[in-house]
Jmol script that loads the backbone (N, CA, C; Angstrom):
load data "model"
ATOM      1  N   UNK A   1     -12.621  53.159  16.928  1.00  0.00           N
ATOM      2  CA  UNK A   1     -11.306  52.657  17.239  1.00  0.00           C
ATOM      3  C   UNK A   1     -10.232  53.661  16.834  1.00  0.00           C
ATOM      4  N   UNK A   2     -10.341  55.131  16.731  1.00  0.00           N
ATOM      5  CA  UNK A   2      -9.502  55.699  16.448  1.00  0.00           C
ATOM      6  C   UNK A   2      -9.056  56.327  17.497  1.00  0.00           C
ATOM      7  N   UNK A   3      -7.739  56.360  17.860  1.00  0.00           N
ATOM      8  CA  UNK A   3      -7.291  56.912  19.403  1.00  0.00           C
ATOM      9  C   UNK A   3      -7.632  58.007  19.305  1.00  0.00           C
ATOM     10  N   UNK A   4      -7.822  58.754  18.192  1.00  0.00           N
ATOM     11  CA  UNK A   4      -7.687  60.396  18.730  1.00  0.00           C
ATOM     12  C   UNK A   4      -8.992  60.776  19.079  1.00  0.00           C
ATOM     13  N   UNK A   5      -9.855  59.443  19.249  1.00  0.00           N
ATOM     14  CA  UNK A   5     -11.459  59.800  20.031  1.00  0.00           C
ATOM     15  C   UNK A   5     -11.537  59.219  21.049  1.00  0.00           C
ATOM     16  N   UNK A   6     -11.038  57.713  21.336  1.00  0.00           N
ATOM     17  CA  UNK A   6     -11.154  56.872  22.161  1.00  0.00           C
ATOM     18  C   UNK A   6     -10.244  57.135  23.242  1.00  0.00           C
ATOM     19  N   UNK A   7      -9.308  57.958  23.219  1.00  0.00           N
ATOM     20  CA  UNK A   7      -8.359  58.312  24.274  1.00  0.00           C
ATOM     21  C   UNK A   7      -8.659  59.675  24.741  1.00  0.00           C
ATOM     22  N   UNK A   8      -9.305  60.611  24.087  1.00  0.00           N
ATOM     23  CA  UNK A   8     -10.075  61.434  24.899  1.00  0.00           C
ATOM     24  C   UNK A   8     -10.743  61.642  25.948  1.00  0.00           C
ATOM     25  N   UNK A   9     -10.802  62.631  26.967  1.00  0.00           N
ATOM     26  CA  UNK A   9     -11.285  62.417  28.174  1.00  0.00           C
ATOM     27  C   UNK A   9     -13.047  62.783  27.751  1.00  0.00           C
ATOM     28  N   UNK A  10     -13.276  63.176  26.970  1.00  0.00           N
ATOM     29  CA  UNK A  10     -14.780  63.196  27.012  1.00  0.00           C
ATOM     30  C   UNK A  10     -15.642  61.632  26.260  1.00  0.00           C
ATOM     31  N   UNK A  11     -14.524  60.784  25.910  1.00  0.00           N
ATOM     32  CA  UNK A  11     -15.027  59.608  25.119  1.00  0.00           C
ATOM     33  C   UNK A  11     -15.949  58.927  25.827  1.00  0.00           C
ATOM     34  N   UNK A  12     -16.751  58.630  24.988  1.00  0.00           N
ATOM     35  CA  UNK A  12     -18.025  57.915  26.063  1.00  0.00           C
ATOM     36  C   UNK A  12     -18.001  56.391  24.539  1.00  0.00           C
ATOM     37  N   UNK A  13     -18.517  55.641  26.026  1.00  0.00           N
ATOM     38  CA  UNK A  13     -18.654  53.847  25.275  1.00  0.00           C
ATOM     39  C   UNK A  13     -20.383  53.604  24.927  1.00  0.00           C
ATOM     40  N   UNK A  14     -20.660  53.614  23.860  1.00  0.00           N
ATOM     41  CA  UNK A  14     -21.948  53.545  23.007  1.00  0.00           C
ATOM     42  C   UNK A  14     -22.000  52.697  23.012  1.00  0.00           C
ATOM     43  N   UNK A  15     -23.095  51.574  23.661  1.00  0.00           N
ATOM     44  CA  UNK A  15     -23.858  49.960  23.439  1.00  0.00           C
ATOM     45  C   UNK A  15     -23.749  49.614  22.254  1.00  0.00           C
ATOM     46  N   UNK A  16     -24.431  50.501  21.091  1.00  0.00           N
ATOM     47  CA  UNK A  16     -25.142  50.210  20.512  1.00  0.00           C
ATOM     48  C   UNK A  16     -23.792  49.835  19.527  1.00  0.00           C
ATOM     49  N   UNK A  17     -22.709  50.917  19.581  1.00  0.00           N
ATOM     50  CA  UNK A  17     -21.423  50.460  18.469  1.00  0.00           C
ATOM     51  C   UNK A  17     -20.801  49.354  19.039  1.00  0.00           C
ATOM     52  N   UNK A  18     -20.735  48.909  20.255  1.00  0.00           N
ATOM     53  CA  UNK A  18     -19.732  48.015  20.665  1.00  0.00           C
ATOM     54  C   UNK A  18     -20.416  46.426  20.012  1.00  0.00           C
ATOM     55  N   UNK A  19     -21.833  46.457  20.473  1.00  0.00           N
ATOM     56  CA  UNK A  19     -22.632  45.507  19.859  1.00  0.00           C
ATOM     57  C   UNK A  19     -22.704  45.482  18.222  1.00  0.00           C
ATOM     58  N   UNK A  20     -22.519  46.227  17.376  1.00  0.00           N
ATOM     59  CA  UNK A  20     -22.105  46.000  16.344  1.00  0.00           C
ATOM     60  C   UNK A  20     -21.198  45.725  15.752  1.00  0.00           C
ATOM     61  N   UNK A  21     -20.009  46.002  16.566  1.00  0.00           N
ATOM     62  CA  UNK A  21     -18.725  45.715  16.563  1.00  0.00           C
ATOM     63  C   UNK A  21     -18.680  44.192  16.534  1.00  0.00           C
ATOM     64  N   UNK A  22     -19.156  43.640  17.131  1.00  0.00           N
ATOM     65  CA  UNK A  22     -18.587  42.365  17.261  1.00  0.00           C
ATOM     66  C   UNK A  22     -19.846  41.478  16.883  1.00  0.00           C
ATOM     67  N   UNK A  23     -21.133  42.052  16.440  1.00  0.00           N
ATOM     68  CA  UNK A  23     -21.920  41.605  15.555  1.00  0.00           C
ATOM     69  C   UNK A  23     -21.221  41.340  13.928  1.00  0.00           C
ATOM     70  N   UNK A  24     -20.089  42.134  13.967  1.00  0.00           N
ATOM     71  CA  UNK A  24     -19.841  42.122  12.569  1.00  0.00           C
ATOM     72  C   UNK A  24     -18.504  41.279  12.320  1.00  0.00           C
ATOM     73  N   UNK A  25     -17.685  41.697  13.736  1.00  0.00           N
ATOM     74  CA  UNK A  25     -16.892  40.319  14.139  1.00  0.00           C
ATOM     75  C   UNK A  25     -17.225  39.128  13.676  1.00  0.00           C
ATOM     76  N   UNK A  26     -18.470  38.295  13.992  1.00  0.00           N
ATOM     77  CA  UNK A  26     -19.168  37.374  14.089  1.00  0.00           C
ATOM     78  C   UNK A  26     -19.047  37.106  12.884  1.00  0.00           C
ATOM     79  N   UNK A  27     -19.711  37.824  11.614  1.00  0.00           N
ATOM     80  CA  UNK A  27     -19.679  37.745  10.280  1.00  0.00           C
ATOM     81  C   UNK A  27     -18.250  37.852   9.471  1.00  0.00           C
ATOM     82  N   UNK A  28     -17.363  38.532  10.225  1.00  0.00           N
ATOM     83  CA  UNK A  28     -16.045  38.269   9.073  1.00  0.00           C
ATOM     84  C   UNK A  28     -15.197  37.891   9.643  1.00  0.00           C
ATOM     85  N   UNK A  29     -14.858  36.917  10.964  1.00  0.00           N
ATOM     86  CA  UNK A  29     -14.512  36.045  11.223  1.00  0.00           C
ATOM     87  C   UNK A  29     -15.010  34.918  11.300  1.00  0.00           C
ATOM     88  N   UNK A  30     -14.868  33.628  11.288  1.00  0.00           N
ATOM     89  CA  UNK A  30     -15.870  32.619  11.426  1.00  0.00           C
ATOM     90  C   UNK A  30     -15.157  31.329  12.373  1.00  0.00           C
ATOM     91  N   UNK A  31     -14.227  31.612  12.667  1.00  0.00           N
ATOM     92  CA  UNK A  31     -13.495  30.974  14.137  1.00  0.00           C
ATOM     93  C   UNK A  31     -13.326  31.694  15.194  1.00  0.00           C
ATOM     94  N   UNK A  32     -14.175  31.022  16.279  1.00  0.00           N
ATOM     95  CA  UNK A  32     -14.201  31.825  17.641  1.00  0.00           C
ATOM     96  C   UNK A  32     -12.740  32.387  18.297  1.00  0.00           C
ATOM     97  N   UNK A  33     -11.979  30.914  18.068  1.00  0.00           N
ATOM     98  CA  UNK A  33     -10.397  31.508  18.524  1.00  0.00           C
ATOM     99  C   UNK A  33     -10.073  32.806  18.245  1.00  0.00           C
ATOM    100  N   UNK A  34     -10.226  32.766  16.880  1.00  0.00           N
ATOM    101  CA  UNK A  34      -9.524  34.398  16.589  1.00  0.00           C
ATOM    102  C   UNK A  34     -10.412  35.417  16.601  1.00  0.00           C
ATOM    103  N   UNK A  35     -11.461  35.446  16.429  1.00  0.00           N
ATOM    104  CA  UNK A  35     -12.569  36.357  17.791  1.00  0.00           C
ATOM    105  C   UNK A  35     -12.005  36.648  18.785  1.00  0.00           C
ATOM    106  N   UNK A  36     -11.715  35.569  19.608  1.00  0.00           N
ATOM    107  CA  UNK A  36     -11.202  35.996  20.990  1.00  0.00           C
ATOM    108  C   UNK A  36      -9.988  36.449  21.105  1.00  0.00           C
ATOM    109  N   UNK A  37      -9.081  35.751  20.073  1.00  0.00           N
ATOM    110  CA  UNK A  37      -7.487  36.906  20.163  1.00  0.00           C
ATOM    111  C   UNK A  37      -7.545  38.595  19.677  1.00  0.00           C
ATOM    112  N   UNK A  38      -8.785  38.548  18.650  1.00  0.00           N
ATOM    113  CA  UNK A  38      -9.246  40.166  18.745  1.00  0.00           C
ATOM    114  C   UNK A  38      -9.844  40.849  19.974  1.00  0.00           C
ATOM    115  N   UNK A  39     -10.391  40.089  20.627  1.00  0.00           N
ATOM    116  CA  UNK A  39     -11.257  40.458  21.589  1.00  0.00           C
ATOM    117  C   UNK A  39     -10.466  41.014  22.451  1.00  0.00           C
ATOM    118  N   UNK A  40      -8.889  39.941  22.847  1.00  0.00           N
ATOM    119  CA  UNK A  40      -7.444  40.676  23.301  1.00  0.00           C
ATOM    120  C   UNK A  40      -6.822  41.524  23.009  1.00  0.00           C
ATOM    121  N   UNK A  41      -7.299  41.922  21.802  1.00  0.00           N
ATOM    122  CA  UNK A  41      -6.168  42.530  21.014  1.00  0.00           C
ATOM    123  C   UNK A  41      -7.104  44.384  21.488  1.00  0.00           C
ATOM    124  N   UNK A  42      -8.760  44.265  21.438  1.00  0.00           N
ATOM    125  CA  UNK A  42      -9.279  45.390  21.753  1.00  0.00           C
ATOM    126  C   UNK A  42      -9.220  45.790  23.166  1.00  0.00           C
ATOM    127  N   UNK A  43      -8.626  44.858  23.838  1.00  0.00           N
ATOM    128  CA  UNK A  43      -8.594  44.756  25.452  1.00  0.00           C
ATOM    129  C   UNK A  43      -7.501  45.909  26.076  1.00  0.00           C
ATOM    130  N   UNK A  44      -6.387  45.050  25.252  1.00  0.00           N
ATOM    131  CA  UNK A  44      -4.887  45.912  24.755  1.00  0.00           C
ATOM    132  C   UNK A  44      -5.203  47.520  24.775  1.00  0.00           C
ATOM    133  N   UNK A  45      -6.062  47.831  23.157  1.00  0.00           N
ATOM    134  CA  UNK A  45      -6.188  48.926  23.024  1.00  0.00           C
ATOM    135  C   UNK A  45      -7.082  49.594  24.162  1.00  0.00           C
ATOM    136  N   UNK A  46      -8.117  49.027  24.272  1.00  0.00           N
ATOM    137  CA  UNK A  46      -9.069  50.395  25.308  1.00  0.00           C
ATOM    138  C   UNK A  46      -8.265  50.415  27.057  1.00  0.00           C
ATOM    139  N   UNK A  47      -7.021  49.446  27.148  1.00  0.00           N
ATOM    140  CA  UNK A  47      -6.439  49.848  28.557  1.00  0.00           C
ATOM    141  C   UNK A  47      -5.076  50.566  28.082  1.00  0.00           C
ATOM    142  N   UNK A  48      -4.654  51.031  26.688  1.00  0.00           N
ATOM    143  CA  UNK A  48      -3.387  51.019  26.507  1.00  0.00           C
ATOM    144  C   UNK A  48      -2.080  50.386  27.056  1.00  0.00           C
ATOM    145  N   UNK A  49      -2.398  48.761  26.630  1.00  0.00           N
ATOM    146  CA  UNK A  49      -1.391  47.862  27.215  1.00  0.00           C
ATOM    147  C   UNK A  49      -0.833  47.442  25.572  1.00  0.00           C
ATOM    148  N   UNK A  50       0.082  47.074  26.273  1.00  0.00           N
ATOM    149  CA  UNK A  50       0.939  46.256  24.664  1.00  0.00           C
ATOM    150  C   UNK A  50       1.735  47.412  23.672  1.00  0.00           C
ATOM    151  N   UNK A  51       1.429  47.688  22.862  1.00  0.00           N
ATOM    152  CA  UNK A  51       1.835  48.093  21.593  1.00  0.00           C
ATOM    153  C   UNK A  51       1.062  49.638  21.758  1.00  0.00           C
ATOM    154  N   UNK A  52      -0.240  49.785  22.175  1.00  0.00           N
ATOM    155  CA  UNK A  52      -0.784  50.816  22.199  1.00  0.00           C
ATOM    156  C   UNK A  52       0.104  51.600  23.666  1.00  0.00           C
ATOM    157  N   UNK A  53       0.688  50.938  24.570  1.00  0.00           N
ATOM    158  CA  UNK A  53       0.950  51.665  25.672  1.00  0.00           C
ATOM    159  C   UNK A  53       2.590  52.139  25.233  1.00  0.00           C
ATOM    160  N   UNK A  54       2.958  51.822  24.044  1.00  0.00           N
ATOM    161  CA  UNK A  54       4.344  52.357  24.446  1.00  0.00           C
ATOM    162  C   UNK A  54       4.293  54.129  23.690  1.00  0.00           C
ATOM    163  N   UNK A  55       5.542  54.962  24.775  1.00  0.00           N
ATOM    164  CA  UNK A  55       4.994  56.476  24.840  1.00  0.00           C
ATOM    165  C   UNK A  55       5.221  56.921  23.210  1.00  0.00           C
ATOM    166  N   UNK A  56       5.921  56.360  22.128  1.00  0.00           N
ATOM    167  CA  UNK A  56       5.791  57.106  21.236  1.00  0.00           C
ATOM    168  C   UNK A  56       4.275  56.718  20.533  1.00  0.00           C
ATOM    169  N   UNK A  57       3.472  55.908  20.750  1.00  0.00           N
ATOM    170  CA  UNK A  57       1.925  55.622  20.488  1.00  0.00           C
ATOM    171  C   UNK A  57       1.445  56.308  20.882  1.00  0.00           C
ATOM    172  N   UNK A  58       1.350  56.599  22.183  1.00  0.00           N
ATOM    173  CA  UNK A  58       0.669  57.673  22.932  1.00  0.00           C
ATOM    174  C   UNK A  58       0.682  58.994  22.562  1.00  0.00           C
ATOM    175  N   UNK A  59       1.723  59.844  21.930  1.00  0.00           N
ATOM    176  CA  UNK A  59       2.597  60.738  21.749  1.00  0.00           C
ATOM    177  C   UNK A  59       1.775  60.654  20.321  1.00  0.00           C
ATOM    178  N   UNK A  60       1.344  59.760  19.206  1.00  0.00           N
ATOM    179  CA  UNK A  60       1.383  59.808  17.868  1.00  0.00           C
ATOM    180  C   UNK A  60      -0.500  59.940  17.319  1.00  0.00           C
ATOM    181  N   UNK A  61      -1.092  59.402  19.048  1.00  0.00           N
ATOM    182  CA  UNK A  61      -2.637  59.966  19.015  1.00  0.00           C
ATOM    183  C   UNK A  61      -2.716  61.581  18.000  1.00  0.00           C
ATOM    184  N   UNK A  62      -4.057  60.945  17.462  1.00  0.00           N
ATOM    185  CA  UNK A  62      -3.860  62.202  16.277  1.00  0.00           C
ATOM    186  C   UNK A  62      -3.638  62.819  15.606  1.00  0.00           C
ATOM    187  N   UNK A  63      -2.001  62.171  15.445  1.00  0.00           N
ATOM    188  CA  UNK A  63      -1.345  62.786  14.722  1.00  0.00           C
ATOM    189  C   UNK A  63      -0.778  61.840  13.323  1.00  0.00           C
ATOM    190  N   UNK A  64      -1.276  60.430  13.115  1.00  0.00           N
ATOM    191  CA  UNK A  64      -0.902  59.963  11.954  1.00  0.00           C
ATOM    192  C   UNK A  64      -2.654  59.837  10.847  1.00  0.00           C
ATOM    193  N   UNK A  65      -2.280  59.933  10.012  1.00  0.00           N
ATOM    194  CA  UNK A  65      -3.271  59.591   8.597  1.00  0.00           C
ATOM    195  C   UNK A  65      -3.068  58.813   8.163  1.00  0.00           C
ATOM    196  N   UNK A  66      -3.435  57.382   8.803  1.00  0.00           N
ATOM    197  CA  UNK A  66      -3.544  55.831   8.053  1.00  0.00           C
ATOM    198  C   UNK A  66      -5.023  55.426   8.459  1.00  0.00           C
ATOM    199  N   UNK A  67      -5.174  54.752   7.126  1.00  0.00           N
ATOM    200  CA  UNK A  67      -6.902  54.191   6.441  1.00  0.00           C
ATOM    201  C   UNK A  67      -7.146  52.773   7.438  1.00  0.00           C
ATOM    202  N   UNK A  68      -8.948  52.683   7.772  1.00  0.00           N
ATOM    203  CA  UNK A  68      -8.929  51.860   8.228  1.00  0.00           C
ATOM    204  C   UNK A  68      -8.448  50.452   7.918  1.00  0.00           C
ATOM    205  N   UNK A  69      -7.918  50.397   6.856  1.00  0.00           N
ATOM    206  CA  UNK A  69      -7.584  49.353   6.283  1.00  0.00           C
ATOM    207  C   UNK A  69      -6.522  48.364   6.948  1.00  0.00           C
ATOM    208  N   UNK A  70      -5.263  49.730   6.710  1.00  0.00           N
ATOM    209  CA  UNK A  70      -4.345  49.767   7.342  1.00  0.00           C
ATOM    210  C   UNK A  70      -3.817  48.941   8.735  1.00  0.00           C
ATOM    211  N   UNK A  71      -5.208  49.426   9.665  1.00  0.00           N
ATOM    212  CA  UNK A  71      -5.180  49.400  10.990  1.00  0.00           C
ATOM    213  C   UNK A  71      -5.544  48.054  11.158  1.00  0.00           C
ATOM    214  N   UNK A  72      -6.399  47.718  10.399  1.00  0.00           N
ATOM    215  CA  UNK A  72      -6.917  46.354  10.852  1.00  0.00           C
ATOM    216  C   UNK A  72      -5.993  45.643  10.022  1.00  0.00           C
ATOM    217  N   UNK A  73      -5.068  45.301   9.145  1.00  0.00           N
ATOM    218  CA  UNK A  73      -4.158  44.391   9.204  1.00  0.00           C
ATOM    219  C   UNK A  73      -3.434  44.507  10.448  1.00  0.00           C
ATOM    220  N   UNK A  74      -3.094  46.066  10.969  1.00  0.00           N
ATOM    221  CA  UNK A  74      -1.480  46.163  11.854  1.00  0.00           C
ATOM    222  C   UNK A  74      -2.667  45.183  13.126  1.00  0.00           C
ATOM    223  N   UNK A  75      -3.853  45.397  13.485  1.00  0.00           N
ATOM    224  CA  UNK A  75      -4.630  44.657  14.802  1.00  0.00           C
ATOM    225  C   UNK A  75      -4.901  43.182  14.630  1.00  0.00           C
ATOM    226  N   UNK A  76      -5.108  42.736  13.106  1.00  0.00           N
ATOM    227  CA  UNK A  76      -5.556  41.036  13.105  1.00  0.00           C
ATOM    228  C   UNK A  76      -4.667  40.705  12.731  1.00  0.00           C
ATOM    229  N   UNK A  77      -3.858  40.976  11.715  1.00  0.00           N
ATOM    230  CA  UNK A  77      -3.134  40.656  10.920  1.00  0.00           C
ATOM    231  C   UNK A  77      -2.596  39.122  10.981  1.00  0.00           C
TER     232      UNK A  77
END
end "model"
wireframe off; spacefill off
backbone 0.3
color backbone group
């Protein structure tokens, strides 16, 4: 989930992470609802709609140093 890989033109989509991804979803969420508003929220990111599409986001690929931590409050929060 870091743009400065996932927005690359050589990025390729791995089964095996996406299925863990939301294998693990499963485990640290435990209401489907908000599963599925993440599920929107990754929808957002891999089409760059919302928050990810506006140009200073686009523009900031790669170029900020914040922890995954970070990110996943600014995505579930």
């Amino acid at each position: 989930m870091n743009p400065r890989y996932h927005y690359n033109l050589n990025f390729k989509v791995n089964a095996n992470i996406k299925i863990g991804l939301y294998q693990c979803l499963e485990r640290m969420v435990p209401n489907a609802i908000e599963i599925c508003k993440i599920d929107l929220q990754l929808e957002s990111f891999k089409d760059t709609k919302g928050l990810f599409g506006i140009e200073a986001a686009k523009t900031a690929r790669g170029k900020k140093k914040k922890n995954f931590s970070s990110m996943v409050g600014f995505l579930w929060g």
